[in-house]
C-alpha positions in Angstrom: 26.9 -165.6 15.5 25.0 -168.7 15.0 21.2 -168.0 16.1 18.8 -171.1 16.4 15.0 -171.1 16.6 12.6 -173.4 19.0 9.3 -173.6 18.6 6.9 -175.1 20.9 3.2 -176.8 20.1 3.3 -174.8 16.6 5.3 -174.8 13.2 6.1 -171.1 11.9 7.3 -170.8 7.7 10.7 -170.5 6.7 9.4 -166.7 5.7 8.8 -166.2 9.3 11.9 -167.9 10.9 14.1 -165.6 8.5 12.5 -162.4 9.8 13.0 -163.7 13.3 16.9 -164.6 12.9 17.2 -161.0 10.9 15.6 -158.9 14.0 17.9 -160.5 16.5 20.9 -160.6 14.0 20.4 -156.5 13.7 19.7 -156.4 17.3 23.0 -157.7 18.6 25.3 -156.7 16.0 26.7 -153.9 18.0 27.7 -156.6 20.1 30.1 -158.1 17.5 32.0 -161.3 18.1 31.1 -161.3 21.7 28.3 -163.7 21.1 28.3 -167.0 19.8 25.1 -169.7 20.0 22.2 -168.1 20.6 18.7 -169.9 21.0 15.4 -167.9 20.6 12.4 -169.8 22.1 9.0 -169.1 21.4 6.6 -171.3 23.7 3.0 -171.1 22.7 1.1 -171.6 26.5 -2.3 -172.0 25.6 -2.5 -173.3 22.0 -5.0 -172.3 19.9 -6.6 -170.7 22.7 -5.7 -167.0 21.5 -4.6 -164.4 23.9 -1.4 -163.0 25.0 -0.2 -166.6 25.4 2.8 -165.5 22.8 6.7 -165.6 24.3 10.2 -165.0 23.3 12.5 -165.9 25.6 16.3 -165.1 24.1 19.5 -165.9 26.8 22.5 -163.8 25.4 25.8 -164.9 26.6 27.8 -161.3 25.7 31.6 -161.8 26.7 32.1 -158.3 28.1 28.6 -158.3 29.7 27.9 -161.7 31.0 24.6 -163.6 30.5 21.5 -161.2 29.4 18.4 -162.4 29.1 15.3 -160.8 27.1 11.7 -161.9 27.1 8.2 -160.3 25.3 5.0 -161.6 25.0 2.4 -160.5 22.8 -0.7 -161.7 21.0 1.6 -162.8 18.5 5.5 -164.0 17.7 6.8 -161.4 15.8 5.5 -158.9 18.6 6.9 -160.7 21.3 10.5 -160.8 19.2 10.0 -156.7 19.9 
């Protein structure tokens, strides 16, 4: 499973993009080889504004299941990733 990170209108450490790639990594092992590319955005809507302007937006393409997607948002990234 190859998982790739987007980031929009902010720059998170290498520190923080491993933790991210872990958490979905453990999240859809059970899954196996039924996934492949995966793509985790994380759109920041209103800047440095504050808020619950955090999202994750992951599209899973599981062979047995179809297309899945998941979504959070929080106050910050590693919340919405929850």
């Amino acid at each position: 499973m190859k998982i790739e990170t987007r980031y929009q209108h902010f720059e998170l450490n290498e520190d923080m993009t491993s933790q991210i790639i872990n958490r979905v990594r453990f999240a859809l092992n059970r899954f196996g080889g039924e996934t492949g590319h995966l793509q985790v955005h994380f759109p920041d809507t209103n800047g440095p504004e504050g808020g619950l302007d955090k999202h994750c937006s992951l599209p899973v393409k599981v062979t047995s299941l179809g297309k899945i997607m998941a979504n959070g948002e929080d106050v910050d990234f590693r919340s919405a990733l929850k």
